[in-house]
C-alpha positions as CSV (number, residue, x, y, z in Angstrom):
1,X,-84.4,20.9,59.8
2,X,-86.3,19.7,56.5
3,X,-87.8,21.9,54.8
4,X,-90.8,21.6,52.3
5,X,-90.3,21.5,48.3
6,X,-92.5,24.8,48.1
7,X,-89.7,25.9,50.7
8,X,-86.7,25.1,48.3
9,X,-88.8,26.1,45.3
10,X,-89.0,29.8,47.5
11,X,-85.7,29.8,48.6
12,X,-84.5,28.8,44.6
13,X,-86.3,31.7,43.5
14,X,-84.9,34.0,46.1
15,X,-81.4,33.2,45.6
16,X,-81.8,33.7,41.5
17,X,-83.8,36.9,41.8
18,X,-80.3,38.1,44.3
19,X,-78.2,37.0,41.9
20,X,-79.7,38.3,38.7
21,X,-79.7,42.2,40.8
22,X,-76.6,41.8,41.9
23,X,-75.7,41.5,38.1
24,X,-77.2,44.6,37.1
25,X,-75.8,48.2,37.0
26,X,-76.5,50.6,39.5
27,X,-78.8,52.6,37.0
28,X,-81.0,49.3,36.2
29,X,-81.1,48.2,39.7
30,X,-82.5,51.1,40.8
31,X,-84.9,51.1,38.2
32,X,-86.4,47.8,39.3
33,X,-86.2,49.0,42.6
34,X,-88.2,51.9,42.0
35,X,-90.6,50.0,39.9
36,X,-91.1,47.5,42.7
37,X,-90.5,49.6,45.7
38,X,-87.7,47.6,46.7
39,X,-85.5,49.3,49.2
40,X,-83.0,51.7,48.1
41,X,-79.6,51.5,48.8
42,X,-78.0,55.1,50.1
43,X,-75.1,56.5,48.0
44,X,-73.0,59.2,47.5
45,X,-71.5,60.6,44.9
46,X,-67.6,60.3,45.8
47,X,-64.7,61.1,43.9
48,X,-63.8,57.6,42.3
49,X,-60.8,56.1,44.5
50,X,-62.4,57.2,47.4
51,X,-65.0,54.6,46.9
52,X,-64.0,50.6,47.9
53,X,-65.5,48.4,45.1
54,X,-66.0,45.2,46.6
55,X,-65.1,46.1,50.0
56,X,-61.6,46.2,48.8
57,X,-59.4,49.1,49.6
58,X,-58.5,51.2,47.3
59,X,-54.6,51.9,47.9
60,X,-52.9,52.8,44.9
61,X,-56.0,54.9,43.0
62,X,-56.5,52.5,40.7
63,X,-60.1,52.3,38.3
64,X,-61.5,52.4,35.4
65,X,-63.4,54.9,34.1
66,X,-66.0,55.0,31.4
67,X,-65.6,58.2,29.1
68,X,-68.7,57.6,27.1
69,X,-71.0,55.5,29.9
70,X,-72.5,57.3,33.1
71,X,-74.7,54.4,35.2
72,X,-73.8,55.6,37.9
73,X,-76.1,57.9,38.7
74,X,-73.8,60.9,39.3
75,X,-73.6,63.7,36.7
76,X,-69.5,64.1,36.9
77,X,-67.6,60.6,35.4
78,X,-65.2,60.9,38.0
79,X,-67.4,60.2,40.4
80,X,-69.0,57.1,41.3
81,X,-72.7,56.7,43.3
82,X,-70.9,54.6,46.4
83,X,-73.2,52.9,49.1
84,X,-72.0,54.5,52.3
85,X,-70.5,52.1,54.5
86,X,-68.1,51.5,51.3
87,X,-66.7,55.2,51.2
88,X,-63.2,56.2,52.4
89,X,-63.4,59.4,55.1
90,X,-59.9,60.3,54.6
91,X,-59.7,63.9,52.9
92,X,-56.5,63.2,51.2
93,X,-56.7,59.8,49.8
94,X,-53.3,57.7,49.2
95,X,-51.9,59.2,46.5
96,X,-50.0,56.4,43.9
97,X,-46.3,56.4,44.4
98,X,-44.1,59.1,42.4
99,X,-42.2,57.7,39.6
100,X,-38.9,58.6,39.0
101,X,-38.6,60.4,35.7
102,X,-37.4,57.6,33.0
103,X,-36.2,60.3,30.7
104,X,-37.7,62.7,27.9
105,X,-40.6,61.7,25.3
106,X,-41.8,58.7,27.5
107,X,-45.5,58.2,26.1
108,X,-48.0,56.2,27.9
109,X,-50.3,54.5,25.8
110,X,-52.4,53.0,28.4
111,X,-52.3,55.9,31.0
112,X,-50.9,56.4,34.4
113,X,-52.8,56.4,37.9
114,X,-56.3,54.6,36.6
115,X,-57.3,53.7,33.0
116,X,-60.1,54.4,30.7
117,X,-62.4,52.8,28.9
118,X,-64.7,54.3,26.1
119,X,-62.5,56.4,24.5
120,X,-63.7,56.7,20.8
121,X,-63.5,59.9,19.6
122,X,-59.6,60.5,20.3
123,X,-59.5,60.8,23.8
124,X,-56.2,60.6,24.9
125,X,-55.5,58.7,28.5
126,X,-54.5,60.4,31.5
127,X,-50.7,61.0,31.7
128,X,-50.2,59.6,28.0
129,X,-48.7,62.7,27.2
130,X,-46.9,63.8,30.1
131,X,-45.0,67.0,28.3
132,X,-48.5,68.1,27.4
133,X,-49.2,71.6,29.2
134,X,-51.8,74.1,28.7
135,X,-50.9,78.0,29.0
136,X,-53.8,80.1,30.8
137,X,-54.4,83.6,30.9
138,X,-56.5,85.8,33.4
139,X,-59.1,87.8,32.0
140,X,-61.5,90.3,33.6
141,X,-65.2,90.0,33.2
142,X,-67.7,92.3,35.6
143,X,-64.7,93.1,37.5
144,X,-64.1,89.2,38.3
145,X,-60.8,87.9,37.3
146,X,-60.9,84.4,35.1
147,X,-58.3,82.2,34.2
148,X,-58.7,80.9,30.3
149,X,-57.1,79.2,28.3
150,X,-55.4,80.7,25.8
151,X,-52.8,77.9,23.9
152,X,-50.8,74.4,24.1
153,X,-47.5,73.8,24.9
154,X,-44.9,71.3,25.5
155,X,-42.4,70.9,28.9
156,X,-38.8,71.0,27.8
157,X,-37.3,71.2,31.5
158,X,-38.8,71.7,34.5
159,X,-38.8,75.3,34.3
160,X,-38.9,75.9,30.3
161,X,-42.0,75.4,27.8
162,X,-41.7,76.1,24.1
163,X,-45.0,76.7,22.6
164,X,-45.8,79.2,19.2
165,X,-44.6,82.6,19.7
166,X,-47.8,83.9,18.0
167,X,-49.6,82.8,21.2
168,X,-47.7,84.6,23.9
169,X,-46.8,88.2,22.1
170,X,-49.0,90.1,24.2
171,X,-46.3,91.9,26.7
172,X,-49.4,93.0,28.8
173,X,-51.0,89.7,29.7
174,X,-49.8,87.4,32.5
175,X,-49.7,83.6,31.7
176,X,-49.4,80.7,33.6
177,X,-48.7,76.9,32.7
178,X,-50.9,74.2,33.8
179,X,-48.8,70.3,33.5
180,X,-50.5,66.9,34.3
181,X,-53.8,68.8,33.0
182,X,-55.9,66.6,31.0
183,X,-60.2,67.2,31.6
184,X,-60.6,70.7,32.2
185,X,-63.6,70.3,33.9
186,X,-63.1,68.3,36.8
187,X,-60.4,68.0,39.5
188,X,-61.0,64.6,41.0
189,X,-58.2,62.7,39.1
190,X,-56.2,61.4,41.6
191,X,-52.7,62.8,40.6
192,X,-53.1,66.2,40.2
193,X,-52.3,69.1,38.1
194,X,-49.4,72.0,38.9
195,X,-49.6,75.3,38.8
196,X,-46.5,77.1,37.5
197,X,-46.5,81.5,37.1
198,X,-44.5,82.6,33.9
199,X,-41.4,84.2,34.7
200,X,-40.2,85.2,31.6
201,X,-41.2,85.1,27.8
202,X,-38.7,84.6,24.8
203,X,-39.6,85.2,21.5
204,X,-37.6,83.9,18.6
205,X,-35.9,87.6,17.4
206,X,-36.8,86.9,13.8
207,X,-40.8,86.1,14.7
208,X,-42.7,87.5,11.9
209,X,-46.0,88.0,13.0
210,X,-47.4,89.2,9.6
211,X,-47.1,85.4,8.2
212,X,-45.7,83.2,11.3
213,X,-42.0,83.0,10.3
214,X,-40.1,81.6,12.9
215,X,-43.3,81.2,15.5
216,X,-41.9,80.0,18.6
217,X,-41.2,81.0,22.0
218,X,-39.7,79.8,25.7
219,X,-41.6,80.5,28.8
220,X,-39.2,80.8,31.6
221,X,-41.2,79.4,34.5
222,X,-40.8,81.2,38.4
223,X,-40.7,77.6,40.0
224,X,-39.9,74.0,39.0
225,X,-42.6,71.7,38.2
226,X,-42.3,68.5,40.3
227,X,-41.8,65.9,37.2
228,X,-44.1,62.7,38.1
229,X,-45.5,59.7,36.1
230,X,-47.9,62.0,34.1
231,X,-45.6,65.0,34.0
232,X,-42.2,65.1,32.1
233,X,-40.4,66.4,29.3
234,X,-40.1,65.7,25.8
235,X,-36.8,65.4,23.4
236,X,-36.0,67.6,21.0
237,X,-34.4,66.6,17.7
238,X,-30.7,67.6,17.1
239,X,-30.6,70.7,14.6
240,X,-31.3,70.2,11.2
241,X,-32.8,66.5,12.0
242,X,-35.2,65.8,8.6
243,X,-38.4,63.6,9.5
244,X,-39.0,60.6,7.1
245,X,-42.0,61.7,4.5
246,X,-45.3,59.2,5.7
247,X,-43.7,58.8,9.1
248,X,-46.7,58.6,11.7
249,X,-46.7,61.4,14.3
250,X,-49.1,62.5,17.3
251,X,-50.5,65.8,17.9
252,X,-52.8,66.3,21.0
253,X,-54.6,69.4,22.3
254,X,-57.8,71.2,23.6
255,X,-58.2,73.0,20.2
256,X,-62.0,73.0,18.5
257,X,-63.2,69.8,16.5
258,X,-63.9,71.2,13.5
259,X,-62.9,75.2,11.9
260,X,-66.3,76.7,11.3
261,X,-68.8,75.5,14.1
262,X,-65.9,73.3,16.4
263,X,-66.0,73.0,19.6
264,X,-63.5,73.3,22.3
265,X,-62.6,69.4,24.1
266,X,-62.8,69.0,27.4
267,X,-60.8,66.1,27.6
268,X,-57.3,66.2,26.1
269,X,-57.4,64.9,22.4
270,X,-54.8,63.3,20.3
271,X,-54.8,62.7,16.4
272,X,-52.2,60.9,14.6
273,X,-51.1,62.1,11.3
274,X,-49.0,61.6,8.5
275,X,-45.3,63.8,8.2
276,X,-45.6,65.4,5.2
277,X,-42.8,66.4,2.7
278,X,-42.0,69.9,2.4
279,X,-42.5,70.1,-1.5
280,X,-45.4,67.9,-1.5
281,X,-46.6,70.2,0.9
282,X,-46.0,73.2,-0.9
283,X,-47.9,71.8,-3.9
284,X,-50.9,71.1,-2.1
285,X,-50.9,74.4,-0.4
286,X,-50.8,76.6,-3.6
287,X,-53.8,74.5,-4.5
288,X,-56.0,77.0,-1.7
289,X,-56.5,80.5,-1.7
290,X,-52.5,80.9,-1.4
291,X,-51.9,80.7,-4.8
292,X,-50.0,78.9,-7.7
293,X,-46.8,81.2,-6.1
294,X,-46.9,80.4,-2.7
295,X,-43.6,79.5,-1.1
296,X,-43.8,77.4,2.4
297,X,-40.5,79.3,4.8
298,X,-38.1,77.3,5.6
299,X,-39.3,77.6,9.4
300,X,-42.2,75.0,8.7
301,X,-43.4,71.5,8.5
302,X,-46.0,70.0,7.6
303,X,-48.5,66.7,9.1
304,X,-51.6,65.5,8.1
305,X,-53.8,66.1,5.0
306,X,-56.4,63.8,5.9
307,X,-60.1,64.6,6.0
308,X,-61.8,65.4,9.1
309,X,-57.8,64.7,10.8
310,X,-56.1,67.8,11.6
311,X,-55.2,70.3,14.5
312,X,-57.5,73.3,14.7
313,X,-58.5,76.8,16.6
314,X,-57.2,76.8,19.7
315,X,-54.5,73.8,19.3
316,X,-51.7,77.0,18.9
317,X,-48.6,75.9,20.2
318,X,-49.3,72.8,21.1
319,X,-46.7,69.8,19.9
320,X,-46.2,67.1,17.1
321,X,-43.9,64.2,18.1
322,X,-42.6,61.6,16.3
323,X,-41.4,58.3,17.7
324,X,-37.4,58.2,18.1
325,X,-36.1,55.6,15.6
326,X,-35.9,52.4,17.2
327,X,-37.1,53.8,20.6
328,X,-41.1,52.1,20.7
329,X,-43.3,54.7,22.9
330,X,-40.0,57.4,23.1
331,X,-40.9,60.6,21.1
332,X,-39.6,63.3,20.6
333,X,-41.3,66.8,19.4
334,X,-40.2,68.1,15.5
335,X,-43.5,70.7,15.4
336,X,-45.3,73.4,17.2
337,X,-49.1,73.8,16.2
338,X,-48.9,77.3,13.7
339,X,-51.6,77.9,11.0
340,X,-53.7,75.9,8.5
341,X,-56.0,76.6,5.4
342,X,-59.6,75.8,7.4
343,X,-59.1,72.2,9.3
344,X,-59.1,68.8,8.1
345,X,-59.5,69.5,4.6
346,X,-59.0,66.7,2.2
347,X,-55.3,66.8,0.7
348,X,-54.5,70.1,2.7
349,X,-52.2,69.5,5.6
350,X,-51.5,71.8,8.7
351,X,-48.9,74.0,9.0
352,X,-46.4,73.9,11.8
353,X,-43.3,75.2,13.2
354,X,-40.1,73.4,12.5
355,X,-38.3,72.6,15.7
356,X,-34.9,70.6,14.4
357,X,-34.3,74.6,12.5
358,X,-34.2,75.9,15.9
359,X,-32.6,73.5,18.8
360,X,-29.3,75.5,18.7
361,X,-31.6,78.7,19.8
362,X,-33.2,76.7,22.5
363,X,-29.9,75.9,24.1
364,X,-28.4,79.0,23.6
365,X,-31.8,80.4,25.1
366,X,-31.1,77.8,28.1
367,X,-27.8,78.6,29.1
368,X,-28.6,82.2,28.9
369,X,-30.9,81.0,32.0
370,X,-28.1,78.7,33.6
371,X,-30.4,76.1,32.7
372,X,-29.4,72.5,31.8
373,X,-30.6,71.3,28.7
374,X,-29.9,67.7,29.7
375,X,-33.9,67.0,29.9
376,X,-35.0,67.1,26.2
377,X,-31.6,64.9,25.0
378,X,-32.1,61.2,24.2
């Protein structure tokens, strides 16, 4: 059938105006909509994979995900506003295949399961840090029990963390670790986080408490933690092992943002800072309220010095790695999060507990446990 040029020049318009909304996010579509009275579209907020971009089917739990950007309509990132006939019923979507543990201090810079975008203030990507672990607590509030968080830690074995001892002295408190953890406030991301009760706690026998000598601990674990593509162990340096002065290192935790008025992250962070020589360090220390005498034990090392840089409140016992020599993305951990003068002062690094002093306790710790030490050796 012919049509009339008004026809075409209706049709023309038709098909642009399509076009030009289908290019649109959902926010500014539904603007228009609602400034038009176009018909809306019905949505629901889903957990990401279990929405079918496209009309494709999500199989593997693959996305992206905007840390920064929410135009989706839905308060919760994770989540994404998906028209209905798109959404996937099935209550336990297909989870990615496990992958076989590759060996300790494997880092993932680009993430595992689904990647992120937007990531500008230190965000670290999910699974990046796979030995990362958080240690909870349970507290009691109007007679309801809470579990908090109370410090970092690092997987050494499937049933051993080492985190500061300083964190876990507290004989009358119950903790448990939390691995593959990485926003505390949501648990949508597809591969999930376990759940592990502390057995046991070990505490280094010399642990001064007065000024953190010696501040680390082992947390015998009840169970095994499944290992997976965004949990598994780090290495440990052989005993004694001296880190380079300027060699670049990665710390990551939940600690505050800044020392006075911080605030806890939600999503797991990560700085990377400068190893810092132990003299050097001294020096810069004595320069603070510690005085021209101050003498930095022999249990410590030091990272960072950089302003607005640094670990802070509540990144205790979490870990500093350092990429093995000649091993690109293999780390393996030389410090435990211990003290600091304030955070991210100008010339003033952080203070942390020197691991390589203390791998001989750790397997002797280990085998005490029958446990094989085989998972932190590279």
């Amino acid at each position: 059938m012919v049509k009339t040029g008004l026809q075409l020049a209706f049709l023309i318009i038709i098909c642009y105006l399509t076009y030009a909304l289908s290019q649109l996010s959902e926010a500014e579509r539904r603007a228009i909509e609602s400034i038009f009275g176009l018909p809306k579209k019905q949505c629901e907020c889903v957990p990401y994979y279990l929405c079918n971009d496209n009309n494709t089917i999500n199989i593997h739990g693959e996305g992206i995900i905007d840390l920064r950007e929410n135009n989706n309509e839905c308060e919760d990132y994770m989540k994404r506003c998906c028209l209905l006939p798109n959404i996937k019923r099935e209550r336990n979507p297909e989870i990615p295949p496990v992958v076989s543990s590759t060996g300790c201090g494997n880092r993932h810079p680009n993430g595992t399961a689904f990647q992120t975008i937007g990531d500008i203030n230190g965000e670290a990507k999910f699974g990046e840090f796979p030995w990362m672990v958080a240690i909870l607590k349970e507290k009691t509030m109007d007679s309801k029990v809470f579990t908090v968080y109370q410090c970092g830690g690092s997987l050494i074995h499937p049933r051993v963390v080492v985190t500061a001892a300083h964190c876990v002295n507290n004989k009358d408190i119950s903790y448990m670790v939390r691995a593959g953890e990485w926003d505390t406030k949501t648990t949508d991301e597809i591969l999930k986080h376990q759940d592990r009760n502390v057995k046991s706690v070990m505490i280094h026998p010399e642990f001064y408490r007065g000024a953190l000598h010696n501040d680390i601990a082992l947390l015998i674990l009840e169970d095994s933690i499944e290992l997976a593509q965004h949990i598994d162990t780090i290495c440990l340096p052989l005993q004694g092992t001296v880190t380079p002065d300027g060699r670049k290192c990665w710390a990551t935790g939940w600690g505050k943002d800044s020392f006075n008025k911080g605030t806890y992250q939600i999503i797991l962070k990560k700085l990377k800072l400068p190893f810092v020589e132990r003299n050097s360090c001294q020096n810069s220390l004595r320069t603070t309220r510690l005085g021209r005498y101050f003498v930095l034990h022999s249990s410590f090392v030091c990272a960072g010095g950089e302003l607005g840089i640094d670990t802070c409140k509540g990144d205790g016992g979490s870990p500093l790695v350092c990429q093995i020599e000649g091993s690109p993305n293999r780390y393996q951990q030389v410090g435990i999060v211990a003290w600091g003068i304030g955070c991210g002062e100008q010339g003033i690094p952080g203070v942390y507990v020197n691991v390589a002093l203390f791998r001989n306790w750790i397997d002797n710790e280990l085998a005490k446990e029958n446990l094989e030490t085989s998972h932190y050796i590279h």
